[in-house]
C-alpha positions, 0 to 999 in steps of 0.5 A: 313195144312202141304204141302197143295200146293203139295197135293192139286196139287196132288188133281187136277192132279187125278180129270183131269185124272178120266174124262180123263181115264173113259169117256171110258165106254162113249166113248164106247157107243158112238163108236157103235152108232156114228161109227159103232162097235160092242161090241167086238171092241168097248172094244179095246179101253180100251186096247189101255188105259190099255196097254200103262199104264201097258208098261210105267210104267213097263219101268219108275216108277222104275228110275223115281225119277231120273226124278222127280216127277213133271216134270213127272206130267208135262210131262203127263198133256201136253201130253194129252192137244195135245191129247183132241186136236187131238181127236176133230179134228180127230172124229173117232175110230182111233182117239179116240184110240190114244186118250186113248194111248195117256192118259195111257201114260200120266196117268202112269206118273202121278199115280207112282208120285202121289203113290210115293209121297203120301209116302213123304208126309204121316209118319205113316200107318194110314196117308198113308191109310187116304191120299190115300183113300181121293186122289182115293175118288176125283178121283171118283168124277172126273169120276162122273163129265165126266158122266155129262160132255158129255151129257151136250154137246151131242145133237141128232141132231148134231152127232158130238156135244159131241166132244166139250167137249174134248175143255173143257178137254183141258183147264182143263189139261192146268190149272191143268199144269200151277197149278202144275208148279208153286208149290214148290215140295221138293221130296228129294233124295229118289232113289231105286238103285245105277243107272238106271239098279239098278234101274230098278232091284228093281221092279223084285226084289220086285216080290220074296215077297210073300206079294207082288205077293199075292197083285198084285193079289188082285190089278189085281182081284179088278180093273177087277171088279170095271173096268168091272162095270164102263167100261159097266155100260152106256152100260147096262142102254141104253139095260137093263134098256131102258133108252136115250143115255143120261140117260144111261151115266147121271145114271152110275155117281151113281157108279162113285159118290158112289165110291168116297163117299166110298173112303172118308168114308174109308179115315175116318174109317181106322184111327179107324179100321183096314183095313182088316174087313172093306174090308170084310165087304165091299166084302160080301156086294157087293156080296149080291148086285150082287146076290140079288138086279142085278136080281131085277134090269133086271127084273123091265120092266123099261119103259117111262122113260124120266127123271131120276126122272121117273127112279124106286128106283131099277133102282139105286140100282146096282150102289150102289155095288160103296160105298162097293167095293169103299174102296178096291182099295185104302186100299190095295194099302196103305197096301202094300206101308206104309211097304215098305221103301220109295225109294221103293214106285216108282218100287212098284207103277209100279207094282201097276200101272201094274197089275190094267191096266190088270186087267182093260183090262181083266174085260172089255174085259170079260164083252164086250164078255159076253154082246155080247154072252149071254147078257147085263142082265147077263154078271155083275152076273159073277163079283161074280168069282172075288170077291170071289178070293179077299176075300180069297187074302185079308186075305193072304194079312193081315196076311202077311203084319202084319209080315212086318216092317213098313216103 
């Protein structure tokens, strides 16, 4: 297969960084049972991981094929090595903020390089979508993987005994950096502007486009939903469902695991379907899940459970929301970028980048409000105000993208 190497480094990059970056809801969980913080401090620590993606990739994605790709990949996957490091010798919330600074920092190099390249390796809009798609579904697989990881290590005994894993993280980022060291990755010259404050003008530039503003939106609509869910799913099943600490982060992998199941599938239909009805489908879906299958779930009285095979089909129900809002992410992103020309896709990626950790931050922050002020059985109902404003974007979205060139 063409380029195996740079795509499967690309593959391996995004799984280490899915544990790294959503182990949040985990960590958020723990931060209130292990030191001690509410709902609404606890939820900072997916702004200390969001802001620092949304700042450095608004500072370097538009100037950073002047870097190179890889050596930004490198760059990121060696910082969050020190930073799995620090968090184990640290242990407490200061240092499990840093933690996640110090991992957006890291994930904002990675993503723009990852997005950027995908155009390089991808010649038609199909192949965009079918890449994309694939790369965000094994994403999805890595962050179901984080919710066995730290139960695995977790012992109720020993309060400190989770903080092992990040040895194990470690060791993941370190291989995945060796892996990506010794790939031979021909970029090209491929750079948006004539210098850096060239550059650094083709981001603000793109923000005139009317496609491009409808877009972000979308992106930014999306990743409040899909981040609120992930962020405060083991949060919901420790208090909603009545499940062990451990239960509660082991059934959260059905949203993680039914999200990259989704994105493969996506990867397979959209080189037989145009994107826009699958996304259509997908969102009226959801939103039935939402109105009909959540109420049902908080009402089941779930109880003595102490295995997930004591756990009632109901209980599963809700994080198959995952499989219909799993394609949206991906899709949109391809959508955008395959008609973009290609020195384009690095400032385009940062807005990407940008725009979906607010979003993210947004969506947790509301959840965690709304978990502490009316409650953990109603807080996911409001996810339907989002979901309604993408379906109306991606429509403006479709039509405006069939307008444009293809790149």
């Amino acid at each position: 297969m063409k380029n195996l190497g740079i795509k499967l480094s690309l593959y391996i990059n995004y799984f280490v960084f899915a544990i790294l970056l959503n182990s949040v809801g985990i960590v958020i969980l723990k931060s209130q049972k292990v030191y001690g913080v509410d709902e609404v401090a606890a939820s900072t620590l997916e702004l200390f991981k969001d802001l620092p993606i949304a700042i450095v990739s608004f500072l370097v994605a538009s100037f950073l094929p002047r870097i190179r790709y890889k050596n930004a990949m490198l760059i990121g996957l060696g910082l969050v090595t020190l930073a799995c490091l620090g968090m184990y010798f640290g242990n407490s919330f200061w240092a499990a903020k840093l933690l996640f600074a110090a991992v957006g920092v890291a994930f904002a190099l990675v993503k723009v390089s990852v997005y950027s390249s995908i155009g390089l390796l991808t010649n038609s809009p199909k192949e965009h979508n079918s890449l994309m798609s694939s790369i965000e579904g094994v994403f999805m697989f890595g962050i179901a993987l984080a919710y066995f990881l730290f139960p695995a290590f977790n012992k109720v005994s020993n309060p400190d005994a989770w903080l092992n894993v990040y040895w194990l993280l470690a060791a993941l980022s370190l291989i995945s950096f060796l892996f990506l060291f010794f790939t031979k990755f021909e970029e090209g010259d491929v750079i948006p502007g004539a210098n850096l404050v060239d550059d650094f003008a083709q981001m603000f530039k793109l923000l005139t486009r009317l496609m491009v503003i409808v877009f972000v939106i979308s992106a930014f609509l999306f990743v409040m939903i899909e981040q609120g869910i992930m962020t405060w799913l083991p949060t919901f099943n420790d208090r909603v469902l009545n499940l062990s600490e451990n239960l509660a982060i082991i059934m959260a992998s059905v949203l993680a695991i039914s999200l990259g199941v989704g994105r493969l599938l996506a990867g397979i239909l959209t080189k037989k379907t145009e994107w826009v009805y699958i996304l259509t489908g997908c969102i009226l879906v959801a939103m039935a899940i939402v109105i009909f299958v959540l109420p049902r779930a908080v009402d089941a009285n779930i109880s003595n459970v102490s295995s997930l095979a004591d756990i009632p089909p109901i209980g599963y129900a809700f994080p198959l929301v995952g499989l219909f809002i799993a394609p949206i992410y991906p899709l949109l992103n391809s959508a955008v970028l395959s008609v973009l020309p290609k020195k384009l896709h690095s400032p385009m990626s940062g807005l990407i980048i940008i725009f979906s950790a607010l979003g993210g931050t947004l969506g947790s922050r509301i959840i965690g409000y709304l978990f502490k002020n009316i409650g953990a059985d109603k807080a996911f109902s409001y996810t339907l105000i989002p979901m309604a404003g993408l379906l109306i974007s991606i429509f403006l979205l479709y039509r405006l993208t069939n307008k444009a060139t293809p790149a």
